[in-house]
N, CA and C atoms as an extended XYZ file, in Angstrom:
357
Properties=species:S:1:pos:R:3:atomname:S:1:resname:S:1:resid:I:1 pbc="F F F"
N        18.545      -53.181      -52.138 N   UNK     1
C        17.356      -52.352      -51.966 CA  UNK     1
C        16.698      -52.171      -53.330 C   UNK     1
N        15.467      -51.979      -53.076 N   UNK     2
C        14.732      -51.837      -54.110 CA  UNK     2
C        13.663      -50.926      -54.383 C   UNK     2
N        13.375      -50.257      -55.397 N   UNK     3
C        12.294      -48.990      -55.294 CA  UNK     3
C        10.926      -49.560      -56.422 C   UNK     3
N        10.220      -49.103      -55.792 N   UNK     4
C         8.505      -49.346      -57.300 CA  UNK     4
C         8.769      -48.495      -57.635 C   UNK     4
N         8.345      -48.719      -59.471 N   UNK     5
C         8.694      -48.022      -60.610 CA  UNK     5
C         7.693      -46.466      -60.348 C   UNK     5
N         6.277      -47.140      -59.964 N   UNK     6
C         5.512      -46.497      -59.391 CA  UNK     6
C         5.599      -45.308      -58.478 C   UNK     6
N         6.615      -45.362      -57.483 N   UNK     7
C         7.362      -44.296      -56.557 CA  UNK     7
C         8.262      -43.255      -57.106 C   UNK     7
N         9.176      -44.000      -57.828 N   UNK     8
C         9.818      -42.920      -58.918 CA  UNK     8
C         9.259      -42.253      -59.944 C   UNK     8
N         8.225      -42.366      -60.418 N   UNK     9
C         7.150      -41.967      -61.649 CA  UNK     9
C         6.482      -40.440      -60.744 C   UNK     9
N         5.984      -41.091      -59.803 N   UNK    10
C         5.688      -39.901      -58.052 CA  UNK    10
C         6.484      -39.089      -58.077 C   UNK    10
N         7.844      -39.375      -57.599 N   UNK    11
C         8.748      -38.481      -57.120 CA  UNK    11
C         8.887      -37.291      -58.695 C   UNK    11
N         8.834      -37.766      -59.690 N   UNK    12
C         9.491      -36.909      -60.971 CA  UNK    12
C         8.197      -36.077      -61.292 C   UNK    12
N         7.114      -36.468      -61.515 N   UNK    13
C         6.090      -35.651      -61.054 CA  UNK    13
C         5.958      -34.394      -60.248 C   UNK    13
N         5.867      -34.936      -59.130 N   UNK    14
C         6.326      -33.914      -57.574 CA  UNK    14
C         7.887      -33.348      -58.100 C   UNK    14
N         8.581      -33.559      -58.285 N   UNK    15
C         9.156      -32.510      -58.775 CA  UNK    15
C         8.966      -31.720      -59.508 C   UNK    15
N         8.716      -31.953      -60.938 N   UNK    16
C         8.271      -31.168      -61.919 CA  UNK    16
C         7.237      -30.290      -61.476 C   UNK    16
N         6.060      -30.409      -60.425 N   UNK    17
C         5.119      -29.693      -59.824 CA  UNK    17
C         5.530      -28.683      -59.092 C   UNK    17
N         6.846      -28.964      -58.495 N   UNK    18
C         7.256      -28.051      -57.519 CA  UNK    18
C         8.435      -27.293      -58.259 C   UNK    18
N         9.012      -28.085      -59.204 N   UNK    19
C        10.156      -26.684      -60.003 CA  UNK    19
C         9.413      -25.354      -60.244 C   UNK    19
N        10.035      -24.620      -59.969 N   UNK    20
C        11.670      -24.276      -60.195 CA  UNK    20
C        12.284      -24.464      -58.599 C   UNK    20
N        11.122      -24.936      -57.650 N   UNK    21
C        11.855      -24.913      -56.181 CA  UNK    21
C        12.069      -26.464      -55.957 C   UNK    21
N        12.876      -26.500      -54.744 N   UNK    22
C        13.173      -28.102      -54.334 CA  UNK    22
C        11.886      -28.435      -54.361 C   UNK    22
N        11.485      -30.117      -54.869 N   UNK    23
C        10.404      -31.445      -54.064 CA  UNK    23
C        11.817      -31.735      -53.061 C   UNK    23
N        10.843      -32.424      -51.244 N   UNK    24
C        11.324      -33.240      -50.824 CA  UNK    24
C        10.386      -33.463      -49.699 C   UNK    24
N        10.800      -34.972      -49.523 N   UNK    25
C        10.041      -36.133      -48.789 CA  UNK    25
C        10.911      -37.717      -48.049 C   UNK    25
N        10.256      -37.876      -47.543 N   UNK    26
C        11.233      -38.847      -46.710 CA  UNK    26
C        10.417      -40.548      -47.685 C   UNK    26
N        10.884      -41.670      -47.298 N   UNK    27
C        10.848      -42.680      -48.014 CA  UNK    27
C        11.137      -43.643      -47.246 C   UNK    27
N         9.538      -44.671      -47.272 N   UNK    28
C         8.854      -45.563      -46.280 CA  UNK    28
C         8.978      -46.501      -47.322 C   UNK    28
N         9.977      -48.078      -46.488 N   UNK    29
C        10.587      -49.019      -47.426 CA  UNK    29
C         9.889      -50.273      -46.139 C   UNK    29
N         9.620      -51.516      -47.123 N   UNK    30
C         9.056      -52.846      -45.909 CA  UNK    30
C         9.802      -53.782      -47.023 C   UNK    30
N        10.617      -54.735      -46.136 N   UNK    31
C        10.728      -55.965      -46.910 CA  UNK    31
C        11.787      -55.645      -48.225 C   UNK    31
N        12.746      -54.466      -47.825 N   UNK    32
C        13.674      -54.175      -48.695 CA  UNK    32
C        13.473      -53.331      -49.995 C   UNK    32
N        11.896      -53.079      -49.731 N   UNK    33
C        11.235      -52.749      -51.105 CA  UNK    33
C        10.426      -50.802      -50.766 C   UNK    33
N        11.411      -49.836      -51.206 N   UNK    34
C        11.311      -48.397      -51.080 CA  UNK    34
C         9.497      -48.445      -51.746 C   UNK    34
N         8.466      -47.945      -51.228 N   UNK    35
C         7.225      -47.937      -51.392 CA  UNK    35
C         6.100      -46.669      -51.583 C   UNK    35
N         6.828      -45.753      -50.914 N   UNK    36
C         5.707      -45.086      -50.346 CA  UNK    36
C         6.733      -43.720      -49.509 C   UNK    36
N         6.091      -42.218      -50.177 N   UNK    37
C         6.933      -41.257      -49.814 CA  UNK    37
C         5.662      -40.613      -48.698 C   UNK    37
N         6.549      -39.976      -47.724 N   UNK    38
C         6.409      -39.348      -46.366 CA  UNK    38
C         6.832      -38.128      -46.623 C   UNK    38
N         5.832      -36.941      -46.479 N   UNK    39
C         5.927      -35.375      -46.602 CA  UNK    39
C         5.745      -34.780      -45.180 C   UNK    39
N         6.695      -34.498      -44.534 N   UNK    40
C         6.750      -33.654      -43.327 CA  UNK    40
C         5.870      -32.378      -43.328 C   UNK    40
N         5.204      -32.643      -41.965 N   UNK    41
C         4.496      -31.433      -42.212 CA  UNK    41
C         5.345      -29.905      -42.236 C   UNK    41
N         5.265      -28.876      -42.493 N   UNK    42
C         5.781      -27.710      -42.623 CA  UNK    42
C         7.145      -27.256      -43.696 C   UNK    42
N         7.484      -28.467      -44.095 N   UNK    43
C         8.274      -28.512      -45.035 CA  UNK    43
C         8.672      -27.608      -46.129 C   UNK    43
N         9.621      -27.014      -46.222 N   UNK    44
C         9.621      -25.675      -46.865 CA  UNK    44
C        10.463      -25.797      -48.365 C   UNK    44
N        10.041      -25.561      -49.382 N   UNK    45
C        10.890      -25.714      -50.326 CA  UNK    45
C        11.010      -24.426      -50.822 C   UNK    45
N        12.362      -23.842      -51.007 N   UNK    46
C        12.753      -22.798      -52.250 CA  UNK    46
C        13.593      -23.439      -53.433 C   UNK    46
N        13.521      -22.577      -53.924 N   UNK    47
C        14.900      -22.132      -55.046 CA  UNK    47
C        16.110      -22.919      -55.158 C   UNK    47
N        16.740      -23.029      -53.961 N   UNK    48
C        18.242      -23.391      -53.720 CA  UNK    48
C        17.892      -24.558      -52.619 C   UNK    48
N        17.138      -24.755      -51.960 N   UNK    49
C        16.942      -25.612      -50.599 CA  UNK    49
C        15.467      -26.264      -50.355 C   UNK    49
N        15.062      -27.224      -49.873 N   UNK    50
C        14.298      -27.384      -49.122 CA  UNK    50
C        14.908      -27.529      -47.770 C   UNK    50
N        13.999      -27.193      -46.682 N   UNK    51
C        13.969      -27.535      -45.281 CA  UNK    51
C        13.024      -28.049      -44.557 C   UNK    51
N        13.670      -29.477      -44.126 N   UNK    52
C        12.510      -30.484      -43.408 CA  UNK    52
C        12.263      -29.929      -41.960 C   UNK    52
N        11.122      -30.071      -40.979 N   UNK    53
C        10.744      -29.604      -39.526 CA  UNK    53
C        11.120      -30.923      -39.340 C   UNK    53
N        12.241      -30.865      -39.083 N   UNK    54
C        12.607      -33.014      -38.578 CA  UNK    54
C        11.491      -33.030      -37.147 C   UNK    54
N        11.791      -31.990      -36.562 N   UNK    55
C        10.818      -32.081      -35.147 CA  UNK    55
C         9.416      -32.766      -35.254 C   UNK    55
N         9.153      -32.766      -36.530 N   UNK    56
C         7.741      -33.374      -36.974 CA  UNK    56
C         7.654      -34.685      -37.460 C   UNK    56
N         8.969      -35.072      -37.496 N   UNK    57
C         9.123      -36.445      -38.132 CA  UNK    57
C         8.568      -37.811      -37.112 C   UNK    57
N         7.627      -38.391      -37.511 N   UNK    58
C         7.229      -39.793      -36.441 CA  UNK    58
C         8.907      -40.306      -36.143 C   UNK    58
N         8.744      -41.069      -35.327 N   UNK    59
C         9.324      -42.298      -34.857 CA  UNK    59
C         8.401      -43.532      -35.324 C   UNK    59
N         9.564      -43.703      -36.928 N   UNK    60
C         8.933      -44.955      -37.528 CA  UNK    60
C         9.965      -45.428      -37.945 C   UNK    60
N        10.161      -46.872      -37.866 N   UNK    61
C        11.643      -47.585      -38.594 CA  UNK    61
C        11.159      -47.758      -40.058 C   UNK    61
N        10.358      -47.605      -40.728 N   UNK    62
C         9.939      -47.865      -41.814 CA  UNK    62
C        10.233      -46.599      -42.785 C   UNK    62
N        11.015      -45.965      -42.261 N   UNK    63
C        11.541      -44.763      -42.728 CA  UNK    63
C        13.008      -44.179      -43.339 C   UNK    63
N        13.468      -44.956      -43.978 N   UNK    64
C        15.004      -45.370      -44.123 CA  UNK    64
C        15.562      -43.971      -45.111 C   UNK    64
N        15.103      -43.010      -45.171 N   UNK    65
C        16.184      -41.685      -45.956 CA  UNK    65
C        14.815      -40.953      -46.702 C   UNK    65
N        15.583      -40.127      -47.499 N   UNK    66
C        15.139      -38.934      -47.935 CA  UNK    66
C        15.130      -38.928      -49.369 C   UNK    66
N        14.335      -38.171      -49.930 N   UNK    67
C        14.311      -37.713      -51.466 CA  UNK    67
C        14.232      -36.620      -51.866 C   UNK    67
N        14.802      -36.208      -52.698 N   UNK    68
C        14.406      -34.481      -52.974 CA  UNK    68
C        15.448      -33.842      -54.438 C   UNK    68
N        14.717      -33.122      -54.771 N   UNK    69
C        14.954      -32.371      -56.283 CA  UNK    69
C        16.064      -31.370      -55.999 C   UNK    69
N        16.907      -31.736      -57.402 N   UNK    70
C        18.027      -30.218      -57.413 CA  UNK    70
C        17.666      -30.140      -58.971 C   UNK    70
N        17.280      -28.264      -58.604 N   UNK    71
C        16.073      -28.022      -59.796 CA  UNK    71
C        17.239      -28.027      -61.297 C   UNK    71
N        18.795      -27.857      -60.324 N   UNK    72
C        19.753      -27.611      -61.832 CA  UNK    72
C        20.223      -28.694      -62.380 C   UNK    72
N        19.940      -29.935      -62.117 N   UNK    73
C        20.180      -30.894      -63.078 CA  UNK    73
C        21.007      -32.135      -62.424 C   UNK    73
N        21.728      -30.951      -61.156 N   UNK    74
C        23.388      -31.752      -60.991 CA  UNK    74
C        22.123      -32.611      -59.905 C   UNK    74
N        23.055      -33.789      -59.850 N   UNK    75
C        22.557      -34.715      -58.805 CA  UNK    75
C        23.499      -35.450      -57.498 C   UNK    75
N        24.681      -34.118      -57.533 N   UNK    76
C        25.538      -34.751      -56.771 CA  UNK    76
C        25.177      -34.058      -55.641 C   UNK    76
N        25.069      -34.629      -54.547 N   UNK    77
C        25.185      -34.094      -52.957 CA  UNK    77
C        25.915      -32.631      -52.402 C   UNK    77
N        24.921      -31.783      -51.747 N   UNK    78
C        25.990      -30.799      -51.161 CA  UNK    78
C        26.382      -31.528      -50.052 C   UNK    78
N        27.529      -29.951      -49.372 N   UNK    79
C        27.632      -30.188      -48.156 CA  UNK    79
C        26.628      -30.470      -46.903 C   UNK    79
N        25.367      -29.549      -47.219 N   UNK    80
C        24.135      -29.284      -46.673 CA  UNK    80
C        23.498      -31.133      -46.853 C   UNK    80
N        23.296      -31.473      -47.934 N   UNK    81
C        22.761      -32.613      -48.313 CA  UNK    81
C        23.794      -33.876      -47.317 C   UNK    81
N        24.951      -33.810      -47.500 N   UNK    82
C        25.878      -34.924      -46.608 CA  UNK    82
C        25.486      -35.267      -45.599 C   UNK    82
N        25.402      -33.380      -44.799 N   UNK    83
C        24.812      -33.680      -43.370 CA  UNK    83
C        23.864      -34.413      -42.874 C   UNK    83
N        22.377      -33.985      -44.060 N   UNK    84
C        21.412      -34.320      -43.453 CA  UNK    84
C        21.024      -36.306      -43.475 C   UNK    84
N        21.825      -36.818      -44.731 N   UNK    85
C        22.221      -37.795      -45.385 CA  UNK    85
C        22.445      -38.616      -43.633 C   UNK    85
N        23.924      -38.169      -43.277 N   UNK    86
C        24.272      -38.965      -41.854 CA  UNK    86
C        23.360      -39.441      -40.886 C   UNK    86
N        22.356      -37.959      -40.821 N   UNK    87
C        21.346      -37.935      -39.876 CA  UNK    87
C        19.940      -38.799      -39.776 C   UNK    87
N        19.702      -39.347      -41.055 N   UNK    88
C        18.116      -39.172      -41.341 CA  UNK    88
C        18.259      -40.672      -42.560 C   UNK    88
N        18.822      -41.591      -42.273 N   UNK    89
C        18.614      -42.773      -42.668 CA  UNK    89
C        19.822      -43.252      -43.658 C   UNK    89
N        19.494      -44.616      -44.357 N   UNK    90
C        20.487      -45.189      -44.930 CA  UNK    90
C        20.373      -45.171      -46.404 C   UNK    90
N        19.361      -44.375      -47.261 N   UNK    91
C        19.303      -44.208      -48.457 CA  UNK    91
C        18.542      -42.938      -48.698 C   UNK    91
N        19.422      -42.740      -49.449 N   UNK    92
C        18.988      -41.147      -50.107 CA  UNK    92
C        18.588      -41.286      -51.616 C   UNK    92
N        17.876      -40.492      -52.227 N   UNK    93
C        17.755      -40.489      -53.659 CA  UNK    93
C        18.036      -38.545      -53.403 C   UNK    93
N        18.413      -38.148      -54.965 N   UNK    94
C        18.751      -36.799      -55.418 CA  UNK    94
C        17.900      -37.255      -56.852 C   UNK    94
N        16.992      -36.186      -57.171 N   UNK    95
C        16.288      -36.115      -58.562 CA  UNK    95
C        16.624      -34.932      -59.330 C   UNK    95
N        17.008      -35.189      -60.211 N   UNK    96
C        17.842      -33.777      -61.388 CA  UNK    96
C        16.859      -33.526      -62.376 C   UNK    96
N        16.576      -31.879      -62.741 N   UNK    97
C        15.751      -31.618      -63.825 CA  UNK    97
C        16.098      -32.189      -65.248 C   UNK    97
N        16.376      -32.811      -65.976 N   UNK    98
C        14.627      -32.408      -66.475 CA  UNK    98
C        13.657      -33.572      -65.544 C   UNK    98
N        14.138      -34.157      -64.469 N   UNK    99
C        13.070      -35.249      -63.859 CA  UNK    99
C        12.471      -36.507      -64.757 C   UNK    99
N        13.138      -36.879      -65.701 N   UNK   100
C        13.070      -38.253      -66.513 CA  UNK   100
C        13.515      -39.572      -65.648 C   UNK   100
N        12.780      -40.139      -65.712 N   UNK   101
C        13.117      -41.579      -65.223 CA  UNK   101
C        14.820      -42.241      -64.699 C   UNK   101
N        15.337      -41.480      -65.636 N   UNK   102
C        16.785      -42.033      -65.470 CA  UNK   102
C        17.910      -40.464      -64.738 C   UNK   102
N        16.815      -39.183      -64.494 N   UNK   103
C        17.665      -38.653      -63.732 CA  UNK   103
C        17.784      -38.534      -62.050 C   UNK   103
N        18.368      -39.376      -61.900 N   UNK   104
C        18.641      -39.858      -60.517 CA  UNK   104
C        19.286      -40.602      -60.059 C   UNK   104
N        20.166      -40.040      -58.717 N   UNK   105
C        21.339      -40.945      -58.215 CA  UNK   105
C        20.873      -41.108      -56.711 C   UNK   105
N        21.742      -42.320      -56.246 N   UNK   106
C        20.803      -42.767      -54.987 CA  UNK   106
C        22.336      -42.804      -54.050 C   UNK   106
N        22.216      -42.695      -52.869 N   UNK   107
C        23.516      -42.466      -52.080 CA  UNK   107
C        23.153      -43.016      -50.273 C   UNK   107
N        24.481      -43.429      -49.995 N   UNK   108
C        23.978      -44.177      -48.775 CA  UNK   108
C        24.462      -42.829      -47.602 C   UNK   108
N        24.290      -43.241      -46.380 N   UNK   109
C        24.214      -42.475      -45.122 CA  UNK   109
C        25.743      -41.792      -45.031 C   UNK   109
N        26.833      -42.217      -45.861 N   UNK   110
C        27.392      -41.431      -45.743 CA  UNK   110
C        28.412      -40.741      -47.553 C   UNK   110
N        27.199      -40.504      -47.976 N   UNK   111
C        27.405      -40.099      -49.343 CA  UNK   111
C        28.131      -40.793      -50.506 C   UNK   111
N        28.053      -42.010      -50.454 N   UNK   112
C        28.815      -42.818      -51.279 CA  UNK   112
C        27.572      -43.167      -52.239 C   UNK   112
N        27.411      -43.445      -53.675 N   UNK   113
C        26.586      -43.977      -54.530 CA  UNK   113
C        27.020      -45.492      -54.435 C   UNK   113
N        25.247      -45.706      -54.464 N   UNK   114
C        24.772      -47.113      -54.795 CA  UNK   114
C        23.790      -46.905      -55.507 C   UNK   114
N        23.620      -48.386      -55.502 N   UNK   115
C        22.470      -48.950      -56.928 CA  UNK   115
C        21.266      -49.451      -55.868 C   UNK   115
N        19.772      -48.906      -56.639 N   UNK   116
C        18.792      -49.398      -56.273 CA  UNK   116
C        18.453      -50.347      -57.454 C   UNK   116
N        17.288      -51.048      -57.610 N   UNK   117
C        16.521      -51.781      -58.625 CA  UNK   117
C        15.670      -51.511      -59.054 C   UNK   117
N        15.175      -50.760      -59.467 N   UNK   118
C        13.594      -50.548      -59.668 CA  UNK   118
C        12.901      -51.417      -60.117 C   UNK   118
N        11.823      -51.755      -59.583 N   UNK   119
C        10.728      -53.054      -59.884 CA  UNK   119
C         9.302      -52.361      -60.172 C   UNK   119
């Protein structure tokens, strides 16, 4: 799998915009290549959590996981995060403050780290 440099430049942004509370958004991939982030409508971010209205989520296969900010740095998965991980596609990204290019770990559907590419 692979992400545009372009998408991650987005995501650290949108975070930094939204610290001190969670960014999160879902992540629309074609041709193996992560492209283009998807913001649920009603989507709630605090402090400690965001919460997606999955009820609002299309039925699109072009939709393979989730992204979203932990404003304290750590980038490892909660319990909360595992769950939703199982539920809601096959790649996850976690973005850690300070939101630099290189803070971020990417994890598959059932919380194990892998490697993306960025192109």
């Amino acid at each position: 799998m692979r992400m545009r440099k372009e998408l991650l430049e987005m995501i650290m942004e949108s975070s930094k915009d939204t610290y001190p509370n969670e960014f999160a958004a879902f992540l629309r991939a074609e041709n193996g290549v992560i492209y283009e982030l998807v913001i649920l409508p009603g989507t709630i971010s605090g402090r400690r959590s965001a919460i997606y209205q999955l009820y609002t989520k299309p039925i699109d296969f072009t939709l393979i996981g989730t992204v979203h900010s932990h404003p304290s740095g750590v980038t490892i998965p909660s319990d909360e995060d595992l769950i939703l991980f199982s539920r809601t596609g096959d790649v996850h990204i976690i973005v850690g403050y300070p939101f630099r290019l290189n803070d971020y770990a990417v994890y598959d559907r059932n919380g194990k780290r892998i490697d993306i590419d960025i192109v």
